[in-house]
FITIVEX-52879 format. One line per field, with one value per residue (C-alpha): residue number from 1; x, y, z. Coordinates in steps of 0.02 Angstrom, whole numbers, plus 50000, padded with zeros to 5 digits. Layout:
# residues N
num <- [NUM; ...]
x <- [X; ...]
y <- [Y; ...]
z <- [Z; ...]
//
This chain:
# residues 553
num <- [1; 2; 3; 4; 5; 6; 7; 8; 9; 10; 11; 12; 13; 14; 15; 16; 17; 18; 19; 20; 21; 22; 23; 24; 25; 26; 27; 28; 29; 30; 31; 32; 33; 34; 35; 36; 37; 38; 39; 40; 41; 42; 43; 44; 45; 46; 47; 48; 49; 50; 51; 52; 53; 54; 55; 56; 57; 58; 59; 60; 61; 62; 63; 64; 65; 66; 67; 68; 69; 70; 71; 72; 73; 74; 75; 76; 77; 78; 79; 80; 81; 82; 83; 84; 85; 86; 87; 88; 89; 90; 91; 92; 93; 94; 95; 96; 97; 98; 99; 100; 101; 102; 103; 104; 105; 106; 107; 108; 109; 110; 111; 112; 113; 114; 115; 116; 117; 118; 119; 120; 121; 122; 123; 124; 125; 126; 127; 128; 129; 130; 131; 132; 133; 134; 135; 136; 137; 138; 139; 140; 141; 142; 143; 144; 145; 146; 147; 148; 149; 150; 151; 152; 153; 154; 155; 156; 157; 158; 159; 160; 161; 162; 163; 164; 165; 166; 167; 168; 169; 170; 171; 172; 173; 174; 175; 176; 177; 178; 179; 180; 181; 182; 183; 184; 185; 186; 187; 188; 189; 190; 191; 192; 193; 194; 195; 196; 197; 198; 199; 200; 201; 202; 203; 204; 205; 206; 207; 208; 209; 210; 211; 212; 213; 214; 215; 216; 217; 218; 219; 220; 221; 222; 223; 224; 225; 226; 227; 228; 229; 230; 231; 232; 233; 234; 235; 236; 237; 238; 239; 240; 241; 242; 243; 244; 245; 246; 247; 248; 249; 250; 251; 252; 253; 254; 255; 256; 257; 258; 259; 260; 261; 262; 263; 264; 265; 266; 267; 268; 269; 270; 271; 272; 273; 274; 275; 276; 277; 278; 279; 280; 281; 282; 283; 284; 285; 286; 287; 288; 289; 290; 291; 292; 293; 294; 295; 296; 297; 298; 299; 300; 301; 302; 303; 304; 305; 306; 307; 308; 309; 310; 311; 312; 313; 314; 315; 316; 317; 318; 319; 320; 321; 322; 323; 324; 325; 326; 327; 328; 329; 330; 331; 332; 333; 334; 335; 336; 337; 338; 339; 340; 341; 342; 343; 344; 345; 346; 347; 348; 349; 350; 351; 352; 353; 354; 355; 356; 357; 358; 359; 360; 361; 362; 363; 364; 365; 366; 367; 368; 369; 370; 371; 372; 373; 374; 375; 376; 377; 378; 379; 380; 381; 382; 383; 384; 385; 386; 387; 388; 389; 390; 391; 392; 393; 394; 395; 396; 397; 398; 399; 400; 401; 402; 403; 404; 405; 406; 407; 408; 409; 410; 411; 412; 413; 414; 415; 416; 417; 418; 419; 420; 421; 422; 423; 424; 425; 426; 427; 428; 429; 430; 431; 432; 433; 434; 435; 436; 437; 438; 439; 440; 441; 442; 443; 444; 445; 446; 447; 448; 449; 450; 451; 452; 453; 454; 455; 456; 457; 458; 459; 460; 461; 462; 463; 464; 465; 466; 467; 468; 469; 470; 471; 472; 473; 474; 475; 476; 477; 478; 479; 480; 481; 482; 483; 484; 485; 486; 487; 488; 489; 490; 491; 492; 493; 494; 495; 496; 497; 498; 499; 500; 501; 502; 503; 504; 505; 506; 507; 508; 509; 510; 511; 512; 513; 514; 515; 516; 517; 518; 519; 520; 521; 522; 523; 524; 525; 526; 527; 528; 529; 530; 531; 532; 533; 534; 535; 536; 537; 538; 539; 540; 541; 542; 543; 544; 545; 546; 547; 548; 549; 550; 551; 552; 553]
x <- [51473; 51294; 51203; 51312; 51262; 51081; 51067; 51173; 51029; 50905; 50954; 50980; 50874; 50751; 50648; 50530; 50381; 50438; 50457; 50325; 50348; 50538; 50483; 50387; 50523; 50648; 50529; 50489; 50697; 50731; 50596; 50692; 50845; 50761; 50674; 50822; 50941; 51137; 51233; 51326; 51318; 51412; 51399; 51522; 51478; 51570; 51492; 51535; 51724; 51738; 51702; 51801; 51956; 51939; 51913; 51721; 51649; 51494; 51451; 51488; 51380; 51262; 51272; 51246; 51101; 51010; 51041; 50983; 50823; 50772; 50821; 50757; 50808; 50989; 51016; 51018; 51141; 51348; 51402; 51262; 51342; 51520; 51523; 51446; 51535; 51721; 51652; 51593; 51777; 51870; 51750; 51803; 51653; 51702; 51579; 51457; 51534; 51489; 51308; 51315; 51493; 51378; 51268; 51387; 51499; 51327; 51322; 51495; 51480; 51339; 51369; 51298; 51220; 51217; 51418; 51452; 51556; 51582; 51696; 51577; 51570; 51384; 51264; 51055; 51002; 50824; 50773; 50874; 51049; 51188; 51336; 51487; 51619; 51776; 51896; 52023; 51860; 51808; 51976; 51982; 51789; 51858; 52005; 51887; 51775; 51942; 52023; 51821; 51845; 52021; 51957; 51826; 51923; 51873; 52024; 51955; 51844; 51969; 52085; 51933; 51886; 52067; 52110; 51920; 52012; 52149; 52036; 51931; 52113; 52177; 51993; 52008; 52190; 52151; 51977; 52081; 52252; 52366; 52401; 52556; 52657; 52601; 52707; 52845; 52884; 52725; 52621; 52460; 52515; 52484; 52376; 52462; 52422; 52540; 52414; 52527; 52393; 52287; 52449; 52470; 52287; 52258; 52450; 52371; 52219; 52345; 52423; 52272; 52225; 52382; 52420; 52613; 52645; 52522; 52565; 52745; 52693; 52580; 52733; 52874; 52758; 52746; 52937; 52955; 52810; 52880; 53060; 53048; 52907; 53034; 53048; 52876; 52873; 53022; 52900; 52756; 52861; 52939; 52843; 52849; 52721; 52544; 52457; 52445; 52389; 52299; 52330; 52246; 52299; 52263; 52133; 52102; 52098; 51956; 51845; 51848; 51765; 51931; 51829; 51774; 51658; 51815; 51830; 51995; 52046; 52165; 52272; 52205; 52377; 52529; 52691; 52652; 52712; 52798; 52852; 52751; 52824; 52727; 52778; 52728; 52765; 52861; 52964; 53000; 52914; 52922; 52938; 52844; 52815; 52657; 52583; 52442; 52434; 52268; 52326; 52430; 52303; 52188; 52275; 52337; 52134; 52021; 51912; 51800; 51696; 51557; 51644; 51634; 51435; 51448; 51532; 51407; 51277; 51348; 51388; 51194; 51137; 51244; 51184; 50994; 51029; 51127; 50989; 50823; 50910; 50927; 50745; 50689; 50736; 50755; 50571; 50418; 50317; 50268; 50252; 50415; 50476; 50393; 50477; 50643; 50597; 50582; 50739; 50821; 50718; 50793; 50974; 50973; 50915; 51035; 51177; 51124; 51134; 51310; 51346; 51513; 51465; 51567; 51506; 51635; 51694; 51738; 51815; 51958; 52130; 52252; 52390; 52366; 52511; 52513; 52611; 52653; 52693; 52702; 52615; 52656; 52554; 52384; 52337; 52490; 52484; 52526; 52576; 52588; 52692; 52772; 52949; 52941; 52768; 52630; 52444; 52383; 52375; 52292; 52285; 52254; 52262; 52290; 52384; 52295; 52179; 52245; 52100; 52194; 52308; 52327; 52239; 52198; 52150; 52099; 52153; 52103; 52219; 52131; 52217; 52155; 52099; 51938; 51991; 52176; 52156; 52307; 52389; 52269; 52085; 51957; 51805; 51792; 51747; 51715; 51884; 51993; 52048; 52125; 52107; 52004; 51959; 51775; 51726; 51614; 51484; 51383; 51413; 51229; 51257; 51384; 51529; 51652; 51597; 51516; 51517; 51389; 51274; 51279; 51279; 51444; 51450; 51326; 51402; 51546; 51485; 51374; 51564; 51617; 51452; 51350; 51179; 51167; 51002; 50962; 50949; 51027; 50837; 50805; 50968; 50922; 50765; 50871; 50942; 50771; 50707; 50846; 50819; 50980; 51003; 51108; 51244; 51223; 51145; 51033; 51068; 51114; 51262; 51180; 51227; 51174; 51280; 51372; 51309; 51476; 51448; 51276; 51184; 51083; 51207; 51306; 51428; 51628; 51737; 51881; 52040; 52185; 52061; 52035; 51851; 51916; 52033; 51900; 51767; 51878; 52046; 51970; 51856; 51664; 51553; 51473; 51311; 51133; 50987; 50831; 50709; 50662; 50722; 50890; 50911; 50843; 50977; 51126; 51104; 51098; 51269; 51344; 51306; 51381; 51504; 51564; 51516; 51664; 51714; 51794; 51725; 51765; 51684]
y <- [54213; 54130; 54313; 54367; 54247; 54242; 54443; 54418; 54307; 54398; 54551; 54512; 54587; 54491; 54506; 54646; 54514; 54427; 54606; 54570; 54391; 54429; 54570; 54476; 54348; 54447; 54535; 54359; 54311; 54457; 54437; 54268; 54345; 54465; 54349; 54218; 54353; 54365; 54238; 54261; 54260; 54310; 54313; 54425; 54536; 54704; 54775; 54641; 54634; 54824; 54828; 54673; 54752; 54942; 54852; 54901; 54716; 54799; 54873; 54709; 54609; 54729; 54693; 54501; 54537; 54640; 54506; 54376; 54449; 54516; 54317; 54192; 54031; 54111; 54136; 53948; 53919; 53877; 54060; 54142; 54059; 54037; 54238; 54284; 54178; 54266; 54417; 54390; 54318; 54455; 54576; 54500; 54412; 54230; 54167; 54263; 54165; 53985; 53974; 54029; 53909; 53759; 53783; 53777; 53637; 53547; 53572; 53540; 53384; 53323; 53184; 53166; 53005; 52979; 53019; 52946; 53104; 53255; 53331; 53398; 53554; 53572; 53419; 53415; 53348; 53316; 53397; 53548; 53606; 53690; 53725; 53691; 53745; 53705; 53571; 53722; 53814; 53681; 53667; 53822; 53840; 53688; 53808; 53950; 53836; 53767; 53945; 53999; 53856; 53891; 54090; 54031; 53912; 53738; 53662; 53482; 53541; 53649; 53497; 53420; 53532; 53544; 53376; 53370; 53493; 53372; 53211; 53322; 53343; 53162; 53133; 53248; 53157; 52999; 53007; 53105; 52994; 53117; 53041; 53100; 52966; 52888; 53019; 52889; 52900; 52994; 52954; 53052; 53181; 53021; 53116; 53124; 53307; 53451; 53584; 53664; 53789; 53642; 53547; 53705; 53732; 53551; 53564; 53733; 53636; 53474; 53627; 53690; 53554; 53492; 53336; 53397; 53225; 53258; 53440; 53398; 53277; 53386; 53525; 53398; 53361; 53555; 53579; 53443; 53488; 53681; 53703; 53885; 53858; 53799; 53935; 53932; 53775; 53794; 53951; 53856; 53725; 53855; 53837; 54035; 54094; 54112; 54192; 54156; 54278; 54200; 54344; 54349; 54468; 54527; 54458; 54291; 54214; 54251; 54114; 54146; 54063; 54007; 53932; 53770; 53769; 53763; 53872; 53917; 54037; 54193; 54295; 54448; 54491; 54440; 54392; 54442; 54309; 54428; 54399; 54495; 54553; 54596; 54690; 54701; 54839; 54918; 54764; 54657; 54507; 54404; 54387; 54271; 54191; 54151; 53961; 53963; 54027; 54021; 54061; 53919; 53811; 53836; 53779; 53627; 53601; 53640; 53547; 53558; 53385; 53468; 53542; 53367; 53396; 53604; 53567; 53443; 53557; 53700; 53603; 53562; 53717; 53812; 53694; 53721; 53935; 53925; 53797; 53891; 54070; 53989; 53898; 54067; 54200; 54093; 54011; 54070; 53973; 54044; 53882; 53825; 54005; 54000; 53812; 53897; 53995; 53877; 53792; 53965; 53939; 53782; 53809; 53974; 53862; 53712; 53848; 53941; 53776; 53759; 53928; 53871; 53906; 54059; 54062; 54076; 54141; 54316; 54378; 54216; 54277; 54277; 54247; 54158; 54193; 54109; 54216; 54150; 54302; 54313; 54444; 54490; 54639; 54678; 54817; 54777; 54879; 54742; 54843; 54725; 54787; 54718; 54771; 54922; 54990; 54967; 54877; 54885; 54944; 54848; 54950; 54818; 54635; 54547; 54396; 54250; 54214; 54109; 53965; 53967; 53884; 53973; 54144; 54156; 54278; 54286; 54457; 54529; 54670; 54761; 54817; 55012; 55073; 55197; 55225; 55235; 55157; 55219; 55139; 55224; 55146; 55286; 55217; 55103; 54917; 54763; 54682; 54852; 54877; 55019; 55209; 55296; 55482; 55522; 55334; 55397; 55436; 55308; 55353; 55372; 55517; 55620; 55514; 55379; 55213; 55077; 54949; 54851; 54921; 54836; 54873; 54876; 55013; 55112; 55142; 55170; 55323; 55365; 55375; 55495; 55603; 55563; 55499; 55483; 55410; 55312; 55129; 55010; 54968; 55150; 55135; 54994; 55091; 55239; 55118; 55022; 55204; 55242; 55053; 54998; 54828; 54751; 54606; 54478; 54321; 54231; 54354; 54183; 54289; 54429; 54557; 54723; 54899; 54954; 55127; 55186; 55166; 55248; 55061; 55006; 54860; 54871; 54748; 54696; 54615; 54501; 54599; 54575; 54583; 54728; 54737; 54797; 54900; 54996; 55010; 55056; 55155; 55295; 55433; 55422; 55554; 55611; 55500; 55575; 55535; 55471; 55496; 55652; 55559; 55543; 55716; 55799; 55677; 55695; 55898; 55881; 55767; 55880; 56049; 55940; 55897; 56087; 56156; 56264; 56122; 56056; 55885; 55776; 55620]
z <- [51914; 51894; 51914; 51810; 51669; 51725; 51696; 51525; 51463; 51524; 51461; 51283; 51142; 51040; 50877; 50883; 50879; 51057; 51131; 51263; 51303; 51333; 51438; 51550; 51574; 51610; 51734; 51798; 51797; 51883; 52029; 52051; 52076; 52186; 52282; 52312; 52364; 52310; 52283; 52414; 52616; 52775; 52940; 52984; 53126; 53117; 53267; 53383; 53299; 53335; 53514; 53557; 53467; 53554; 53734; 53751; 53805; 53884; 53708; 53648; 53776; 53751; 53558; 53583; 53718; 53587; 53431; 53563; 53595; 53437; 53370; 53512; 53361; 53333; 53531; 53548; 53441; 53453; 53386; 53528; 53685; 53647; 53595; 53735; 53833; 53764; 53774; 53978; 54020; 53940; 54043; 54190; 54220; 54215; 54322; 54216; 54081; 54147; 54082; 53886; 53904; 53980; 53825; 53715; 53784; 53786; 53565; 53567; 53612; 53506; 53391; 53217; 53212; 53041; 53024; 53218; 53267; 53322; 53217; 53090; 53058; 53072; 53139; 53142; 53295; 53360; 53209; 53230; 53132; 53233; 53184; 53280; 53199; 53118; 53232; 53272; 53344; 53431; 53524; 53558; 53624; 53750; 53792; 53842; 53955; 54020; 54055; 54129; 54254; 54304; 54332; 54472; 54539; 54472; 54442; 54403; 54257; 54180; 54154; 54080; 53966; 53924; 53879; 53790; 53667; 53657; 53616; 53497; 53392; 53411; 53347; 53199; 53151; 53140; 53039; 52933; 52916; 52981; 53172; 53247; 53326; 53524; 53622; 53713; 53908; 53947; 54091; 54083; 53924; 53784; 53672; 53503; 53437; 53460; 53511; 53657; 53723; 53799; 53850; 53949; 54003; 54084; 54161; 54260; 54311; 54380; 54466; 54542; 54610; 54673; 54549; 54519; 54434; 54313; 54275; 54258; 54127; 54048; 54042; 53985; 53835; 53780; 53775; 53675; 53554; 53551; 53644; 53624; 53762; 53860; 53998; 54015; 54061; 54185; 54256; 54290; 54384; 54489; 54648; 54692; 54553; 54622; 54476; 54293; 54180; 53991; 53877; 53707; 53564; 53386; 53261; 53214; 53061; 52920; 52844; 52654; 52489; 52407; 52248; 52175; 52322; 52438; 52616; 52675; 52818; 52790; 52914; 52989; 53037; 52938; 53041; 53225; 53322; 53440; 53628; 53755; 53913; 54097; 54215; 54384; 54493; 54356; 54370; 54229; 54276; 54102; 53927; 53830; 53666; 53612; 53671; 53522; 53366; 53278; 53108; 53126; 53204; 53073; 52940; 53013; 53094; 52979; 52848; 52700; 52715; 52596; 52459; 52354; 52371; 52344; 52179; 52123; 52153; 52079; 51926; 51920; 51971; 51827; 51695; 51746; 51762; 51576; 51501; 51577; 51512; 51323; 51323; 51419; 51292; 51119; 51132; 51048; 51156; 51307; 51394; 51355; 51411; 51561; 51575; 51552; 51693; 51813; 51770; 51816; 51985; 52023; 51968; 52083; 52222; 52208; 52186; 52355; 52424; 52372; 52434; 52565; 52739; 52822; 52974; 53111; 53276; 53224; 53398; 53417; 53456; 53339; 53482; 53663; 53779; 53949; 54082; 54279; 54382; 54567; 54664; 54803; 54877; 54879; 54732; 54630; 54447; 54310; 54135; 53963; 53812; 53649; 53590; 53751; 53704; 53844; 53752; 53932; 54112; 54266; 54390; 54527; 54588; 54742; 54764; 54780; 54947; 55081; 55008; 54842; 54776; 54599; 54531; 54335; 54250; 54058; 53994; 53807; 53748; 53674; 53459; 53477; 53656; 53642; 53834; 53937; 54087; 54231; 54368; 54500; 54545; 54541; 54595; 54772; 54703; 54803; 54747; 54806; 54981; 54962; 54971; 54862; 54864; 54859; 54925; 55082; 54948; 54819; 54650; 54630; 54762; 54688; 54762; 54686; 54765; 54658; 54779; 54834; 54974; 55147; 55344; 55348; 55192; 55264; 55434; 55320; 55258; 55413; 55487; 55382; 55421; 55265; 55250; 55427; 55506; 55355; 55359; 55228; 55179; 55120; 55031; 54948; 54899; 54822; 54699; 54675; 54622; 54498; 54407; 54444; 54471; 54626; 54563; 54425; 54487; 54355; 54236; 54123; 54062; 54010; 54114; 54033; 54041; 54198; 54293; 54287; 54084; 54079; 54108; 54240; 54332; 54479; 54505; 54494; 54371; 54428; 54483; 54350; 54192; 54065; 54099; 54292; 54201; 54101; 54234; 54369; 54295; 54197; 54246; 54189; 54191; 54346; 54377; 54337; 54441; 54352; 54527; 54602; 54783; 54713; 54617; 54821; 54905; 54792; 54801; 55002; 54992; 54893; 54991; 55134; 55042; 55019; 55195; 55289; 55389; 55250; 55261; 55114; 55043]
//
């Protein structure tokens, strides 16, 4: 609305006489405008939303890698780690995910010294502003580090992070009057908010670690909060589950000017609160409401502390644009015109500066179901639907080792699938025992295994009369020569593209996740070599490969 009146002014006609002087101020008002930009900003990354929501994380890590590098300031920031850290997880690489997750956990809990908390939505510490977020996002970046820790296997930190999410809202109520009642007849589960996702979350991580007091407590409080949670609850007390899948679905909720200086959040997806139902085996396993949802969350935890300050500044800002535009292009003076200019100047800053800040974490959820299954045999096929239609198909995951107590999994269905994955494993991984046709061969070789290479792989395919005589160091070399690189330690979380995808990484997402599903369930196109050594080798394979004695990779 300010441009708007800023161009009207400028754009007026004058008396003849004042031709030129009006010309050069409106050239001059103009360049202002130009050089402040619109009046307007977002942060909404369309890229990154796409690839989340078609099931492509390694376009979307690669996305993230490439922003990161190309802004080393931005990188450090809240939005940086905890979408990279999302994206990781839902690629089934959750220990991947730990170190962008430390980094953020680390912002999260800064505390504005000035304001002595943490709730605010942004904070400047050590000279330096991050923003963290509004208090729903904040819970919910807890939830993620909480569900990261349960997927390796820290139990004890996942029921921290958990219950930090719980704090954070109990927090956020009281400085802002609302504080539920003290929940009566609770042991452990005394926070006050109703937020049932972390009830759940720090119940799991009680479970994992063998605290059944606790994560009774923790459950008892969820079905009273939500009693259409209440099978749930019964499920994760029923000691025959091993295996909990954390499913997230749909789009969150969009961060929107609402006026008046005022920010407000909007549904991405109007009245999906549906049940989902798992099946294992073909077997229906369960059906499950959802145990967050975000549009709901954000409404009931989120807050505007600045818009008392945007509106003052707006109001100041409009009455230097209006005031500079009248001295501007009514004065015959060209000092007071020039004045007038300057005015304009400063009312288009203080406005920019009351500009409401959209920045937010564009790939949340809109739903978060929690799902106990038990499974039972090694390579089971888990299959998720709504109302009878299959979202997804995992073709593979173990039950838990004989060290665990629990297995989680996050899982991100994914709204429109750019691939199918089946209920078959095509390409020999390190977390598939099983049979797979074409395994007696690396990938890099014309064959279907992806795994990593060892002594044990190599006399592996030495058994099956390939590559025979050559030593796991000369292996090695083969994949040194075709720049691929071996596993993902201190990658930091930035793990770049897959082989199998046309990148240059070789490793293996958790069992059970869609990023195993994507890699591993649908066919890629046939690898090609980059080194001369390679392109010799894979030819030789392959004329071995169709030689009369019918030997088959």
């Amino acid at each position: 609305m300010i441009c708007r009146a800023i161009l009207a002014k400028l754009r007026r006609g004058g008396p003849a006489r004042r031709a030129g002087g009006l010309g050069l101020v409106r050239a001059g008002g103009l360049g202002v405008l130009l050089m402040l930009g619109g009046c307007s900003t977002s942060t909404y990354d369309g890229r990154l939303v796409h690839h989340v929501r078609t099931g492509e994380f390694g376009l979307a890590r690669g996305h993230l890698n490439h922003l990161a590098s190309a802004n080393p300031g931005q990188a450090r920031q809240l939005l940086s780690h905890l979408n990279l850290g999302v994206v990781n997880l839902a690629d089934g690489l959750a220990s991947e995910a730990e170190e962008p997750f430390q980094r953020a956990y680390e912002i999260l809990r800064l505390r504005d010294i000035n304001a002595g908390t943490r709730l605010t939505a942004a904070i400047t510490y050590e000279g330096v502003r991050y923003f963290k977020g509004e208090p729903f996002e904040q819970a919910m970046a807890y939830c993620y580090i909480a569900l990261q820790k349960a997927a390796i296997g820290d139990y004890d930190n996942c029921r921290a992070a958990a219950n930090a999410a719980l704090e954070l809202l109990d927090e956020f109520d009281s400085f802002r009057g609302t504080t539920d009642p003290v929940p009566q007849g609770f042991s452990y589960a005394v926070y006050r908010n109703q937020f049932a996702l972390a009830y759940l979350l720090s119940a799991i991580g009680n479970l994992g670690m063998g605290r059944q007091d606790e994560a009774e407590d923790f459950i008892a409080r969820v079905t009273l909060i939500n009693p259409s949670l209440g099978g749930l609850a019964r499920a994760l007390l029923d000691p025959s589950f091993n295996t909990v899948l954390v499913i997230d679905a749909g789009a969150g909720p969009r961060k929107v000017a609402m006026g008046d200086g005022g920010v407000g959040f909007i549904s991405s997806e109007r009245g999906t609160n549906r049940p989902i139902d798992v099946f294992v085996n073909g077997i229906t396993a369960v059906s499950a409401p959802p145990a967050a949802n975000l549009d709901a969350l954000a409404q009931r935890y989120s807050w505007d502390e600045l818009r008392a300050a945007r509106q003052a500044k707006e109001a100041i800002g409009t009455g230097l644009v209006i005031g500079g535009a009248v001295i501007a292009t009514q004065s015959r003076d060209d000092e007071a015109r020039l004045a007038g200019l300057a005015m304009i100047a400063a009312g288009l800053i203080a406005s920019a500066m009351a500009t409401p800040d959209l920045r937010q974490v564009d790939i949340f959820p809109q739903r978060v179901y929690i799902v106990p299954l038990r499974i039972e045999s090694p390579g089971s096929t888990i299959q998720i639907a709504f109302g009878g239609q299959a979202v997804l198909t995992i073709p593979s995951i173990d039950p838990p080792s004989h060290t665990e107590r629990l297995k989680v999994r996050s899982v991100r269905l994914p709204a429109s699938v750019a691939w199918v994955a089946g209920d078959q494993v095509l390409y020999a991984n390190d977390g598939y025992g099983g049979y797979v046709p074409g395994q007696s061969l690396p990938y890099i070789l014309g064959g279907t295994c992806v795994r990593m290479p060892t002594h044990a792989l190599l006399a592996e395919y030495q058994r099956a009369g390939y590559l025979t005589g050559m030593t796991l160091g000369e292996l090695l070399e083969l994949y040194r020569l075709e720049g691929i690189r071996l596993g993902t330690d201190g990658s930091g979380g930035r793990v770049g593209g897959h082989v199998l995808e046309g990148g240059s990484w070789l490793y293996t997402p958790q069992d059970g996740t869609a990023g195993y599903a994507r890699l591993f369930g649908r066919t890629h196109r046939p690898y090609r070599p980059k080194s001369e050594a390679v392109r010799r080798l894979a030819a030789e394979m392959q004329a071995l490969h169709q030689n009369p004695t019918g030997r088959t990779p």
